[in-house]
GUVEX-383490 format. One record per residue (C-alpha): residue number from 1; residue in one letter; chain; x, y, z negated. Coordinates in steps of 0.5 Angstrom, whole numbers. Layout:
ATOM pos code unit X Y Z
ATOM NUM A A X Y Z
...
This chain:
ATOM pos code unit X Y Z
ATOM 1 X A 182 200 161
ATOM 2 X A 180 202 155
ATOM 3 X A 185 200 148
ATOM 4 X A 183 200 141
ATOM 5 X A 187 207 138
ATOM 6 X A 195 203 135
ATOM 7 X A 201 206 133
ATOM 8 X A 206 210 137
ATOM 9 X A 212 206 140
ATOM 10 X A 216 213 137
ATOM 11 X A 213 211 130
ATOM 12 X A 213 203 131
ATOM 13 X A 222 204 133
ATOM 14 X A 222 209 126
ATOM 15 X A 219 203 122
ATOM 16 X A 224 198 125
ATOM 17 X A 229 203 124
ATOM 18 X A 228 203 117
ATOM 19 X A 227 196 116
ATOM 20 X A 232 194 119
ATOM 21 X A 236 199 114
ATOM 22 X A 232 197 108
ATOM 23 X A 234 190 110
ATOM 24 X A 242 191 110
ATOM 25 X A 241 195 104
ATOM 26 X A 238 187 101
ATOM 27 X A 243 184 104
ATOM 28 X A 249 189 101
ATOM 29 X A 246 188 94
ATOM 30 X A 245 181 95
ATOM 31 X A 252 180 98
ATOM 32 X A 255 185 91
ATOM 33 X A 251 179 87
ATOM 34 X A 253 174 90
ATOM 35 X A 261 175 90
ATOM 36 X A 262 179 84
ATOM 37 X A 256 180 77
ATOM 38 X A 255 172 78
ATOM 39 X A 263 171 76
ATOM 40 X A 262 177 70
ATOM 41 X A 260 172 64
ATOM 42 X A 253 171 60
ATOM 43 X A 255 171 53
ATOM 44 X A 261 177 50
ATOM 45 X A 268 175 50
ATOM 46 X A 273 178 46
ATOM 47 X A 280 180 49
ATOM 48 X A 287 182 46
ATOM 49 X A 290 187 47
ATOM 50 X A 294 186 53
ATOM 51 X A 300 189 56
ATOM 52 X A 297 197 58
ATOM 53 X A 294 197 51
ATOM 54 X A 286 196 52
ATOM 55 X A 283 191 48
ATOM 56 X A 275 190 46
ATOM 57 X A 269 186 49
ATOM 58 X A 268 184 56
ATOM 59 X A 262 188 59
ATOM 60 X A 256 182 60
ATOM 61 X A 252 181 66
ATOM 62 X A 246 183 63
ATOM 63 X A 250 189 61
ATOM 64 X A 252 191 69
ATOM 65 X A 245 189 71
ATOM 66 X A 241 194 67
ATOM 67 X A 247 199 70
ATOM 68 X A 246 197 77
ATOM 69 X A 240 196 77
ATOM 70 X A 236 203 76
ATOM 71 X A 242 206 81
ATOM 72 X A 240 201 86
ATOM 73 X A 233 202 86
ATOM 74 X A 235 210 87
ATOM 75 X A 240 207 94
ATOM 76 X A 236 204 96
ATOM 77 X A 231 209 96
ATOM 78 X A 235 214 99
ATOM 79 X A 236 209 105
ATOM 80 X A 229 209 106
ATOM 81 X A 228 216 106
ATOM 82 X A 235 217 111
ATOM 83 X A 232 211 115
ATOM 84 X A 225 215 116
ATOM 85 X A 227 221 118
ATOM 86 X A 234 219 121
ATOM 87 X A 229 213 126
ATOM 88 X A 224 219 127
ATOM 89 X A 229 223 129
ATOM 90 X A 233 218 134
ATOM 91 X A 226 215 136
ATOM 92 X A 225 222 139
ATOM 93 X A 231 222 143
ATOM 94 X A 230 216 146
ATOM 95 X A 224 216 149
ATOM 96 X A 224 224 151
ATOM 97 X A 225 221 158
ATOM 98 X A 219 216 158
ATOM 99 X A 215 222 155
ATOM 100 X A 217 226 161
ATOM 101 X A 215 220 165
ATOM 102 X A 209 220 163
ATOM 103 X A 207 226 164
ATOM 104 X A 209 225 171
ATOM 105 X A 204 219 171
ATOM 106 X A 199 223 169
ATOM 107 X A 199 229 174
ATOM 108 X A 200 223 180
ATOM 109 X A 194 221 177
ATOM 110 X A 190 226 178
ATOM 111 X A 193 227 185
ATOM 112 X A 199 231 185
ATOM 113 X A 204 228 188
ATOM 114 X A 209 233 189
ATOM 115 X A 212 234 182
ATOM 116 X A 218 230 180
ATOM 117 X A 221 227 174
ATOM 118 X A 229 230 177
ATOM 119 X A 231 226 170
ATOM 120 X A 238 229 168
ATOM 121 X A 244 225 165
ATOM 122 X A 248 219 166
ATOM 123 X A 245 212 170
ATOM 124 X A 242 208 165
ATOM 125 X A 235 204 164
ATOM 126 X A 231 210 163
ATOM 127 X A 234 214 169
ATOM 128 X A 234 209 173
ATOM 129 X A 226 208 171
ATOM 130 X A 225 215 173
ATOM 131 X A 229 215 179
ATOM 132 X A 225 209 182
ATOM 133 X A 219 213 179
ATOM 134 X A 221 219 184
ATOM 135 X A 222 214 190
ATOM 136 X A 215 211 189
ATOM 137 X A 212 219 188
ATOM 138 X A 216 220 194
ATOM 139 X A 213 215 198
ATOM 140 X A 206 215 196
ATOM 141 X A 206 223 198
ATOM 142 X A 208 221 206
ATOM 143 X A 203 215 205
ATOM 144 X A 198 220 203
ATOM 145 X A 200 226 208
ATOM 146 X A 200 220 214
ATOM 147 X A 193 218 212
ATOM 148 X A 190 224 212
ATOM 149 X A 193 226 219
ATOM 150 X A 191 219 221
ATOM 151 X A 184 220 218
ATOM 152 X A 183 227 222
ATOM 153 X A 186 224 229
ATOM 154 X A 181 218 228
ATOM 155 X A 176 222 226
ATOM 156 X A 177 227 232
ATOM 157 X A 178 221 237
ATOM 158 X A 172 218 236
ATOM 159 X A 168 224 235
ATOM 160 X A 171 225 243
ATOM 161 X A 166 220 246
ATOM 162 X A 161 220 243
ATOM 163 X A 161 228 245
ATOM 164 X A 161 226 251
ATOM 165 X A 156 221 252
ATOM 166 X A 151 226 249
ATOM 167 X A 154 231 254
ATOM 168 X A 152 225 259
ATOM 169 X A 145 225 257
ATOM 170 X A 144 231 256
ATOM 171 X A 145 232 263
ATOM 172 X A 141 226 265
ATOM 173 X A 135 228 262
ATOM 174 X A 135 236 265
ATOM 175 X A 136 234 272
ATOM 176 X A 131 227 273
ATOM 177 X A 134 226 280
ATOM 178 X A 140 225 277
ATOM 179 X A 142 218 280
ATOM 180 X A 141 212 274
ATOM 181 X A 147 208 277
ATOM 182 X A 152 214 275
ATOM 183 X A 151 216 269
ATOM 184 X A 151 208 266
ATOM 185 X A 156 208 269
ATOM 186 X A 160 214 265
ATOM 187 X A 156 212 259
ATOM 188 X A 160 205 260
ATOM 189 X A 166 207 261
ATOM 190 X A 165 212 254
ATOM 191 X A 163 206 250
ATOM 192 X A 168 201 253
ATOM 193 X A 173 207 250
ATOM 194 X A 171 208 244
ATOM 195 X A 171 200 242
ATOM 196 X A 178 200 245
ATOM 197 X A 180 205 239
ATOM 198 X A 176 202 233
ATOM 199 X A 180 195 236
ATOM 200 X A 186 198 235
ATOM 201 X A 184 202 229
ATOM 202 X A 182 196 225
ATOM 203 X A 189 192 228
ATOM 204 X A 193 197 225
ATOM 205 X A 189 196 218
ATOM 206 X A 190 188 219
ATOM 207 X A 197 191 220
ATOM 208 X A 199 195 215
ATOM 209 X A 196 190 210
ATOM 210 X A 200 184 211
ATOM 211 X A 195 179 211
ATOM 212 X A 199 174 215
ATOM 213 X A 203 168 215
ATOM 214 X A 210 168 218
ATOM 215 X A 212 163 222
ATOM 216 X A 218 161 228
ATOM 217 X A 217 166 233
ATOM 218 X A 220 166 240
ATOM 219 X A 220 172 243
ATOM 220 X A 222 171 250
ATOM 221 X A 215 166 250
ATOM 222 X A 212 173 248
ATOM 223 X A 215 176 253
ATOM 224 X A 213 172 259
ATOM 225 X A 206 172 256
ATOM 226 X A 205 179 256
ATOM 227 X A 208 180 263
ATOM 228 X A 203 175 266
ATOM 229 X A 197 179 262
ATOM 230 X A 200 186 266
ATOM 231 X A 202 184 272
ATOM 232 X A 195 186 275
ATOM 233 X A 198 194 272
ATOM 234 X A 205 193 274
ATOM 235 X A 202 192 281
ATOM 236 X A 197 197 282
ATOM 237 X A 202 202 279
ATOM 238 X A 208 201 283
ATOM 239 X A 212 198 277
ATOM 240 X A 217 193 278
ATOM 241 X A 220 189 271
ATOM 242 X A 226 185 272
ATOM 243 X A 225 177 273
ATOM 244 X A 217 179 274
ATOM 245 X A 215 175 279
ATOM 246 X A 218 169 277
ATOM 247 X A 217 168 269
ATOM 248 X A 221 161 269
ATOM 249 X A 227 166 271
ATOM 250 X A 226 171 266
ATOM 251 X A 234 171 263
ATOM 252 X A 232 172 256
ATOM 253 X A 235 168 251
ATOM 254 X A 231 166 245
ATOM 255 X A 230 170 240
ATOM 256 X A 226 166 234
ATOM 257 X A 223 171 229
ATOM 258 X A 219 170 223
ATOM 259 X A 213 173 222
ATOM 260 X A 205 173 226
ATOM 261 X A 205 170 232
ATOM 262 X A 199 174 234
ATOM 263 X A 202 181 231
ATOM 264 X A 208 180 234
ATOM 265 X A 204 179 241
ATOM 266 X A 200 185 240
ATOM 267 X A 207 189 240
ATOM 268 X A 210 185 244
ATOM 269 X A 204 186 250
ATOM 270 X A 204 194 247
ATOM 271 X A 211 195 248
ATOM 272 X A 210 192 256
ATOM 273 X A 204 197 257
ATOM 274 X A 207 203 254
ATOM 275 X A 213 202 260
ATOM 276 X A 209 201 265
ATOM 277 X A 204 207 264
ATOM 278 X A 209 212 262
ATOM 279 X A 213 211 268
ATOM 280 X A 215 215 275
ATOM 281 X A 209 215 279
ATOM 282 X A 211 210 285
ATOM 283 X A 218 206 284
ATOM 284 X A 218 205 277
ATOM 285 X A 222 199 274
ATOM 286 X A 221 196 267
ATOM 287 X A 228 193 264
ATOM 288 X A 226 187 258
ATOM 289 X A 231 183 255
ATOM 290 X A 232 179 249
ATOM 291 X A 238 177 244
ATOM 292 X A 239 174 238
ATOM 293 X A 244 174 233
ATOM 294 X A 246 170 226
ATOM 295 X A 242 175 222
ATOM 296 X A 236 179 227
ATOM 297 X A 234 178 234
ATOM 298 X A 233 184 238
ATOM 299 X A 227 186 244
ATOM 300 X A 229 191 248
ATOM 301 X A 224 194 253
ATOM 302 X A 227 200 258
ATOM 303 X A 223 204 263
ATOM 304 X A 224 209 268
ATOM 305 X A 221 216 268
ATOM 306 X A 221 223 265
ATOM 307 X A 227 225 261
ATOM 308 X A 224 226 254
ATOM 309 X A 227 231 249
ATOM 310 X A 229 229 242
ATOM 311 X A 223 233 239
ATOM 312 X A 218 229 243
ATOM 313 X A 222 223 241
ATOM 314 X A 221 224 234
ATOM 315 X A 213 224 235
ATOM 316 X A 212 218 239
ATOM 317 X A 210 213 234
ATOM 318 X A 205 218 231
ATOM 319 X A 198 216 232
ATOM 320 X A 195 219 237
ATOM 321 X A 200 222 241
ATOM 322 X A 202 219 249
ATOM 323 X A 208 222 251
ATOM 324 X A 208 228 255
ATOM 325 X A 201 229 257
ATOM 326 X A 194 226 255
ATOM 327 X A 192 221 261
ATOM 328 X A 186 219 263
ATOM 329 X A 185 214 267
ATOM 330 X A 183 207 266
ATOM 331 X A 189 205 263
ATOM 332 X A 191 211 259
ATOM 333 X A 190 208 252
ATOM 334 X A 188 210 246
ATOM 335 X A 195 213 243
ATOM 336 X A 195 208 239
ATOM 337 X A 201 203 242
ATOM 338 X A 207 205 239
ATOM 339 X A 204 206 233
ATOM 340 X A 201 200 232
ATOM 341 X A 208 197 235
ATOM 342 X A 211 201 229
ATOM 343 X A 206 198 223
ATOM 344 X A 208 191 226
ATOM 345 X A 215 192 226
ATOM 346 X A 215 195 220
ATOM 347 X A 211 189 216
ATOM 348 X A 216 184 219
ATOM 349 X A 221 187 215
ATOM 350 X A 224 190 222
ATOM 351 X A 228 196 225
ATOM 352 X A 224 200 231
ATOM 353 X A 229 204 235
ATOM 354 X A 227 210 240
ATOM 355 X A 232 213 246
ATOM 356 X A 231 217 251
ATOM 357 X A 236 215 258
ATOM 358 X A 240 219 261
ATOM 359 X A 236 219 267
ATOM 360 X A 229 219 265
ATOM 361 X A 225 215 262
ATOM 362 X A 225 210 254
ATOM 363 X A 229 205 252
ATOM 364 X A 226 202 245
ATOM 365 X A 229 197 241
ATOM 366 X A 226 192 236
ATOM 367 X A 230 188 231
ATOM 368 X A 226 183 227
ATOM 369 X A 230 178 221
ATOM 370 X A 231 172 225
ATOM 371 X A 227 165 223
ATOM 372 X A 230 162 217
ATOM 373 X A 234 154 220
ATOM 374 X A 228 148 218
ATOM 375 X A 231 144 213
ATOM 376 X A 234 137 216
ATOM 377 X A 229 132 213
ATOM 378 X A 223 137 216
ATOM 379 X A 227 137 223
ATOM 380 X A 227 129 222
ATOM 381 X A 220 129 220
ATOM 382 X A 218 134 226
ATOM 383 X A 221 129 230
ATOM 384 X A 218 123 228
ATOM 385 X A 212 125 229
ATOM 386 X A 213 128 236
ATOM 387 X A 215 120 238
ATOM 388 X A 209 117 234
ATOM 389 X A 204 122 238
ATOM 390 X A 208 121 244
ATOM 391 X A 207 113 245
């Protein structure tokens, strides 16, 4: 945004600085007039000699005003140039921090992001101005590095189908026998791929942006709607969650969260589907539960498979990554799963817990702050409601 040129803030505190001096000055002298020369007479007055000898004329006001006032102006003078200098040099001291903070902002302004302000002294506003200046450069150099990383895998991703597809082609066209059936069928499957990744891509954007209204959310609901979607999986793959066959028996107890029913179903499905692919071959179980307490309620999902190590554990909700080894098959994914459950956790306010189990196998964990109570007249008036419609 472009300003009109003013005064600095430096020179603008030197000038209240001074003011404010100048103005205590008046307020001095009027204080001296006002309690003092109004008491001294207007006209002379001859005295007596007293007890200690002295004897003569009563100094007049307008005698003490002549006196006073030259010597005065020259105070008042001094308080001036004492107030300048003094609030220049003052001003100086006060806003060295803000200075320093400038010159960070400028150099994040210009894509350095790794400098620190690293402002010493004691906590005050200034400091803590600074310190929370260093946490936001802090956040945005992750946000940043993160993003390029993303950027590189999805540009890498989606690069991958579409070589292959030309690679398909390619083959078609050299060899004319080739039967047509085959290689739409490859190139069905390759382009059925690659909107999968940019469905995702764009639900982790919708995700990051927070663009949704909250509302009450059962999970335990979420739970038994996406377990009915994976069944066909979970059965092709030899899978077997816990209370699968019999959703009414699923022995979650409600856990109402607040946030996107459609985004917390998105990671509520993610969850199941992670667990079920990443399994052991045949005779796999999957362990779901709910919880809720006074402040958060808890999604748990556990599955069996191989024993993960701390370092792979740490990169699971990275993009692009799906566990120890990239899967082929129909319903590998895109490597997006978790770190769309992440995103999702994260813009609800929540926590997202990753453990390996001592005998093979993930249990993730997922806190969410619970829905706030209904206020009675509203509960009263949902209730009213509902008897209207239900006659």
């Amino acid at each position: 945004m472009d300003r009109q040129p003013g005064l600095s803030v430096r020179l603008k505190l030197t000038l209240s600085y001074a003011g404010f001096l100048m103005v205590a000055g008046t307020l001095l002298l009027a204080a001296v007039w006002l309690f003092l020369l109004r008491y001294v007479p207007d006209r002379a007055t001859l005295t007596s000699e007293d007890a200690s000898g002295l004897k003569g004329v009563f100094p007049i006001r307008s005698h003490l005003l002549n006196e006073f006032a030259p010597r005065a102006a020259v105070v008042m003078v001094i308080l001036l140039v004492f107030g300048l200098v003094g609030g220049w040099l003052l001003a100086g001291r006060m806003l060295a921090p803000l200075t320093r903070i400038t010159d960070a902002t400028r150099l994040a302004t210009h894509g350095s992001l790794a400098h620190r302000i690293r402002l010493p002294g004691r906590k005050d506003e200034l400091r803590e101005l600074a310190d929370a200046f260093d946490g936001m450069l802090a956040r945005l150099e992750a946000h940043v590095a993160e993003q390029q990383r993303f950027a590189a895998n999805a540009s890498h991703e989606l690069r991958t189908p579409l070589a292959t597809a030309q690679a398909v082609l390619d083959v078609a066209r050299s060899d004319p026998s080739r039967d047509p059936a085959e290689v739409y069928a490859r190139l069905h499957a390759i382009n059925a791929r690659a909107i999968d990744l940019t469905e995702a891509l764009l639900l982790l954007s919708r995700a990051e942006q927070r663009s949704f209204t909250r509302e009450p959310v059962d999970l335990s609901l979420l739970v038994e709607e996406a377990e009915e979607t994976l069944l066909p999986l979970a059965e092709k793959r030899g899978v077997t969650v816990e209370d699968f066959e019999d959703f009414e028996d699923f022995e979650g107890e409600p856990a109402t969260a607040h946030g996107s029913p459609a985004l917390l179903l998105q990671m509520t499905t993610n969850l199941l589907h992670n667990a079920i692919v990443h399994n052991l071959p045949a005779g796999g179980t999957v362990h779901v539960s709910t919880a809720a307490g006074p402040e958060h309620v808890e999604l748990t999902v556990e599955n069996t498979g191989e024993r993960l190590s701390p370092e792979l554990l740490a990169t699971l909700t990275e993009p692009f990554r799906r566990g120890t080894e990239r899967l082929h098959d129909d319903h590998a994914g895109v490597g997006l799963g978790l770190a769309i459950v992440k995103a999702i956790v994260r813009v609800h306010d929540g926590t997202l817990t990753l453990a390996p189990r001592p005998a093979g196998g993930l249990r993730i964990s997922v806190r969410l702050p619970v829905a706030p109570a209904p206020h009675p007249y509203d509960r009263a008036h949902t209730e009213q409601f509902r008897t209207a419609t239900s006659e």
